[in-house]
Structure formats: C-alpha cells, structure tokens
C-alpha positions in Angstrom: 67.5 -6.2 17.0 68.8 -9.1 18.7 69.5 -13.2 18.2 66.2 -14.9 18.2 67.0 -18.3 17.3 70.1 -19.9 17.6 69.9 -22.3 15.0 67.5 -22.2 12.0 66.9 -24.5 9.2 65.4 -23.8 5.4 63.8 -26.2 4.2 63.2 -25.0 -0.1 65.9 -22.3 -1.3 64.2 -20.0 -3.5 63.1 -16.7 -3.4 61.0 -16.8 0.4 64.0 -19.0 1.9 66.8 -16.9 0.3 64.7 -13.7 1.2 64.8 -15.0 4.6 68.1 -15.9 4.7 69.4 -12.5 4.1 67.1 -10.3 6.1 68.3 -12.5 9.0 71.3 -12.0 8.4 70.7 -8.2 7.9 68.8 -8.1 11.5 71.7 -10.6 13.3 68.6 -13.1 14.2 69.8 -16.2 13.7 73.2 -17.6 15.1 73.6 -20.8 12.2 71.3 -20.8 9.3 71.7 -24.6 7.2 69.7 -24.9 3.8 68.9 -27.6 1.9 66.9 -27.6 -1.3 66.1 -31.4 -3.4 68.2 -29.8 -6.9 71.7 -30.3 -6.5 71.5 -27.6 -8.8 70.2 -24.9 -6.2 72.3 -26.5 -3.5 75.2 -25.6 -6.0 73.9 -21.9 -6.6 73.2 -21.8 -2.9 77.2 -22.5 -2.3 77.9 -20.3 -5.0 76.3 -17.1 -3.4 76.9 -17.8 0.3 73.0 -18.5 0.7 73.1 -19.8 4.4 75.9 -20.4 6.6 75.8 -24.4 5.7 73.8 -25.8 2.6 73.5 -29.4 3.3 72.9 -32.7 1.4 69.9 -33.6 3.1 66.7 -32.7 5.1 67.8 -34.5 7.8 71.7 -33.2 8.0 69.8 -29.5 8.3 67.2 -29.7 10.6 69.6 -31.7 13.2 69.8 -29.2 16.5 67.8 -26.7 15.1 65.1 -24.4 16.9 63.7 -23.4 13.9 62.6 -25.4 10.5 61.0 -23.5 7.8 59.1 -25.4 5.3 59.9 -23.2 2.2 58.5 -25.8 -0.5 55.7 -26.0 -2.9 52.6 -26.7 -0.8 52.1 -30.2 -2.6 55.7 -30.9 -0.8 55.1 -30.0 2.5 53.5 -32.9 3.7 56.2 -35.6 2.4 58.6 -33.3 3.5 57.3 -33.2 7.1 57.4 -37.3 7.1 61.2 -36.9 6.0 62.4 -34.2 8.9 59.8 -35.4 11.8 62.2 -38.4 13.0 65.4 -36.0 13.3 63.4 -32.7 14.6 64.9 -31.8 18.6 62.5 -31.4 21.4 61.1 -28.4 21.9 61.9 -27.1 18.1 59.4 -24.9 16.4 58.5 -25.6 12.7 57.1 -23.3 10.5 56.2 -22.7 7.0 55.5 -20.1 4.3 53.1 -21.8 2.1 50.0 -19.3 0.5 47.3 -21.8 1.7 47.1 -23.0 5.7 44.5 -25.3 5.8 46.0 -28.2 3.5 48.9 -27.6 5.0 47.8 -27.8 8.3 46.2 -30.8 7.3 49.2 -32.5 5.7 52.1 -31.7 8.1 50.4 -31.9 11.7 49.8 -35.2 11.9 53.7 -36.2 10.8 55.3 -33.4 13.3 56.1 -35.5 17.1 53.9 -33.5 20.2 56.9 -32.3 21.0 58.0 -29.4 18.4 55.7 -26.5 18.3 53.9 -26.1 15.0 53.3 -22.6 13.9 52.1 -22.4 10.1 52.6 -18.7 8.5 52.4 -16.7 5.9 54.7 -13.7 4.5 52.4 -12.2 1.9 55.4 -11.0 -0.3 57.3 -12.0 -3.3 58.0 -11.0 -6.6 57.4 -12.6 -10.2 60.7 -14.4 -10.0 62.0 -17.8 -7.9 65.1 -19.7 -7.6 68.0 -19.0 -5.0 69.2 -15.9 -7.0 65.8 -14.2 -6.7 65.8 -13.7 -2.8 66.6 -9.8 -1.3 66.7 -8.9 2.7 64.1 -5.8 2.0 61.7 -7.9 0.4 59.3 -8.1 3.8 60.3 -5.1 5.0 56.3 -3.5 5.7 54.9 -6.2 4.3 52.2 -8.7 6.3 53.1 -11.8 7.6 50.3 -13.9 8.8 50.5 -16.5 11.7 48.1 -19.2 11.9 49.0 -20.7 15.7 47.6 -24.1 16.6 45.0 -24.0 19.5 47.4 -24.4 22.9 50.3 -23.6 21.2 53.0 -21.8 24.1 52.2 -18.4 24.2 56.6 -18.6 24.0 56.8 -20.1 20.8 54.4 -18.1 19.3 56.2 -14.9 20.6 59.8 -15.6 19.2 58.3 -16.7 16.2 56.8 -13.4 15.8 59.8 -11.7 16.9 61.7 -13.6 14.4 59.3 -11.7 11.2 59.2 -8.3 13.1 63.2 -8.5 13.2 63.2 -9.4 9.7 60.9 -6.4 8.8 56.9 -7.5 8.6 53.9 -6.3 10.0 52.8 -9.6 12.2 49.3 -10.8 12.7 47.2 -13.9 13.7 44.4 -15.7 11.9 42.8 -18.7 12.3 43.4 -21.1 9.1 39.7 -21.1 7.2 39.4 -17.3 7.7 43.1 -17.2 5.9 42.1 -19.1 3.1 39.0 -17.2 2.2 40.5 -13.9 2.4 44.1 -15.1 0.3 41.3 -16.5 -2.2 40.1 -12.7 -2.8 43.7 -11.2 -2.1 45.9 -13.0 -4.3 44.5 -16.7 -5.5 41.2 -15.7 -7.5 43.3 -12.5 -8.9 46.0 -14.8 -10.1 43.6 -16.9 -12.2 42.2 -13.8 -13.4 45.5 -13.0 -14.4 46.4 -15.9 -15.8 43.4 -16.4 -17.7 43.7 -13.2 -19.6 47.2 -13.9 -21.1 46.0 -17.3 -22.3 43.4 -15.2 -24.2 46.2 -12.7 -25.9 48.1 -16.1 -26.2 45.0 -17.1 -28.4 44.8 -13.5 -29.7 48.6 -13.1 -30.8 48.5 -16.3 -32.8 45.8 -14.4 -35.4 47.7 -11.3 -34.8 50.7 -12.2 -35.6 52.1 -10.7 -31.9 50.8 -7.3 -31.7 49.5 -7.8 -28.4 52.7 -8.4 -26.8 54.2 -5.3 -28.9 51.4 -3.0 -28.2 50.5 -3.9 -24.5 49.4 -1.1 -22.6 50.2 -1.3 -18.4 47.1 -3.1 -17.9 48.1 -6.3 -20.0 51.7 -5.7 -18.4 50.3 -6.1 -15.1 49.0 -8.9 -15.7 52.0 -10.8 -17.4 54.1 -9.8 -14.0 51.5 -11.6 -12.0 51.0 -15.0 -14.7 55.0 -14.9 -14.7 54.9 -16.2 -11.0 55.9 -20.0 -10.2 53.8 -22.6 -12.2 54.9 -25.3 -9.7 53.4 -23.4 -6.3 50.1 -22.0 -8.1 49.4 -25.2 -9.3 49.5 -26.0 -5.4 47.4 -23.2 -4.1 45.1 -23.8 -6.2 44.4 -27.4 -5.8 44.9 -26.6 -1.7 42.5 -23.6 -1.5 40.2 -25.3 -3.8 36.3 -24.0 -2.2 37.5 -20.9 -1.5 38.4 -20.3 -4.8 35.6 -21.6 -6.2 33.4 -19.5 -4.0 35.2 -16.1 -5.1 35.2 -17.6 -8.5 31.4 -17.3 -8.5 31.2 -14.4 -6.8 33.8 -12.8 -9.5 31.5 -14.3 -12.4 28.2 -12.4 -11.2 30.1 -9.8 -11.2 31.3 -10.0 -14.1 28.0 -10.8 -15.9 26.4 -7.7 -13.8 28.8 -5.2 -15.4 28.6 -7.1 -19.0 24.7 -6.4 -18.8 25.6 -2.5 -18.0 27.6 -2.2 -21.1 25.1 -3.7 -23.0 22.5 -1.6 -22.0 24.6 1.4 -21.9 24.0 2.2 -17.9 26.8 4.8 -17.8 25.9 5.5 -13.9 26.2 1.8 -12.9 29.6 1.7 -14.4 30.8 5.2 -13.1 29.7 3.8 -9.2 31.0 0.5 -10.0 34.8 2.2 -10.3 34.3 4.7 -8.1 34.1 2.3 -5.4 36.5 0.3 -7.1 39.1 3.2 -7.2 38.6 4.0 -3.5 40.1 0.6 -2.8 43.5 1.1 -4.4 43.7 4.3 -2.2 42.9 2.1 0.7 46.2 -0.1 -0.1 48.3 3.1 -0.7 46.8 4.5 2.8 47.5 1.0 3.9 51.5 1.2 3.0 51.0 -1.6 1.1 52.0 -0.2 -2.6 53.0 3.2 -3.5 50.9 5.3 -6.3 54.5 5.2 -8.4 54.2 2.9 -11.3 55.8 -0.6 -11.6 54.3 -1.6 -8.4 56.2 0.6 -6.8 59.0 -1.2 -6.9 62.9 0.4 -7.2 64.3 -1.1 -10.7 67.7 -3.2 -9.7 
C-alpha cells in the first residue's frame, strides 16, 4: 500500500475517526493526519493516546491544507459543521463523510461546500456498541463494506483515491446512489435498531415487576439485542430523524409482518411458521457466505 493523501483532516474523534486514524496509519496512507473534536475532553484523550499526528483547537486550524476532510460527526452536525470548515477548505480538496444516512446529508452539507472541493459522501458500514476516542481499532473495516455515494460529475480522480483511501484501509468499496442507500440501511441496520431498542424498553418495563430477572436470566437473544440498544444515543437519534420515510416504510412492512406471524400462532399454523424461518435461516447463511460475520458466537468478534 502506498500514500494516498498527503494531508487528511478528521473532523469528530470517536470510534469511526479513531478507527480511521489507525488503519491509516497501519496501511502508511496518509502523510499528516490533524483531528479535532468540539470536547476539550476528547481533544485531551486524543493527545493522550497519540490519536492523529496533530489534534487541533479548531475546525478551521485542521482542515487548513488538507486533501482530505472527513466529517466524522453526528449527522444533525454535519451541516453546521460544513458552514464552519467551507471558508478555510483548499482548492481542489475532497470532503467526505461517514454518516449512516446520505440523503440529509447530502442535503445539509452540499450547498455550504465552495464548487471547488470535490464532495464524496460515504459510508463504512462498521462499528461496534462502543464510541469515544478510546473505542477506535485499525482492523475494524478490515472486509467490511464501505459505500460511496459520488455526486453526479464528480472527477472520476477524486472518486478513485477516495476509494483507494478505504481499500488501503481494509473495506470492500462500492457505489450507490443516495435514496437507494437509505432504503436499504433502513432494512440493514436503522429499522433493526429500533427493533432492538424497543425490546429492551419492554424488559425495562418487565424488570421493574420482576425485580431484574430479565437482565439475570437473559438468554443470547435478549443479549443481542442490549449490544445493538448500547450503540450511541446521540447519532441514532440522528439517523432516525434523517432517514425518516424509509424507516417508516420498513416500519410498516415489519408490522404486517409481524401481525402475519401473530395470526399463525394464534391459529396454530405450524407449516407457516416452520417456512417463515426456514427462509429466514437461509439468510444468516447468506451473511456468513457473504464474509460478513462468522457462525462463532459474539458476533464473531475476538474478546480484547
């Protein structure tokens, strides 16, 4: 692997920027990496660790010279963000962003950016339940997806290093137009999410009248589903007030759904069921196939 950029900003130091920071640094791909995050806090931890080469005091002191900016914020940021770094952004830059919705942002960040940086919204689908500056590891894209969502008449160029740039840092690469994004994050991670969430507020409920026995006798599927409702608060607020119809839609799909395998139960239609997850299971082989998760348990993730 060789030097893509010579000079990258990150913009937001938790776990996608630190992440980043490191597998670059792992690959050799970036010649000067500045940070900056808005908690003096994280810009202390950031010093602390040796996240990035320079962590600066301001968006503008890191984005000066650079060929690459990466919005790493909350997607509710992004756009006031964009305002901030547009004025001190050099000619020719590329800015880019990791936010899990691409229409909003699209929508809140173009029109800020001057016509002459390249603006190439993406999308590393990875991450883990935890966030902050400490949370970040250089393996945690390695054959993972990340998604680019290239403007129309965006330089062929830009587009190229960019992807060179998530290839040398370990992820699949592939481009999607924005809408079609949404829609299929809504099914792939947003409407499971509020699933997820949903159900721990009801054992919430539950373990008030039962005086905690849910949390101590929670079998894997509960588990599962406190990993994913331990995720930030702050960013899937943001999705979901950014991806709002397409949640909605797989919202209503999910209820029909729902009801249809409620009305089985009742009725005691055994065969409907067995199909139901039948189909279902052939799925999760199609992720395994897929290299997306392993069949070990805990994700598949190697305990630190």
């Amino acid at each position: 692997m060789s030097q893509t950029y010579e000079k990258v900003a990150l913009i937001g130091l938790g776990l996608i920027a630190s992440s980043m920071f490191w597998a670059m640094k792992r690959g050799g791909l970036a010649g000067e990496v500045r940070g900056y995050a808005r908690s003096g806090e994280t810009r202390d931890i950031a010093r602390e660790i040796g996240l990035c080469d320079v962590v600066c005091d301001s968006a503008a002191e890191a984005v000066k010279d650079a060929d690459l900016v990466v919005l790493c914020v909350p997607v509710g940021a992004m756009g006031a963000v964009a305002q901030e770094i547009a004025p001190h952004l050099k000619a020719g830059a590329t800015v880019s962003d990791v936010g899990s919705v691409k229409k909003a942002v699209i929508d809140a960040v173009g029109p800020h950016l001057p016509e002459n940086v390249h603006f190439i919204p993406a999308h590393p689908l990875a991450g883990t339940e935890h966030s902050g500056p400490r949370a970040g590891f250089a393996e945690l894209f390695d054959n993972r997806y990340t998604l680019l969502v290239p403007a129309d008449g965006t330089p062929l160029d830009a587009v190229r290093t960019l992807r060179d740039l998530w290839e040398g840092i370990g992820a699949k690469v592939e481009e999607m137009d924005a809408e079609h994004h949404d829609l299929v994050l809504g099914v792939t991670s947003h409407a499971p999410h509020l699933i997820a969430y949903t159900m721990v507020g009801v054992a919430d409920d539950l373990r008030r009248v039962t005086d905690s026995e849910v949390i101590k006798y929670s079998a894997a599927g509960f588990r599962d589903f406190t990993r994913i409702a331990a995720s930030d608060p702050t960013m899937w607020r943001d999705v979901f007030l950014n991806n709002k119809d397409a949640t909605l839609e797989i919202l209503g799909r999910f209820t029909e759904e729902l009801f249809a395998l409620q009305r089985a139960i009742r009725t005691g239609d055994g065969d409907m069921l067995h199909a139901y997850f039948t189909r279902t299971r052939a799925i999760r082989r199609g992720i395994i196939e897929a290299g997306q998760d392993t069949d070990a348990p805990d994700f598949g993730r190697v305990k630190k």
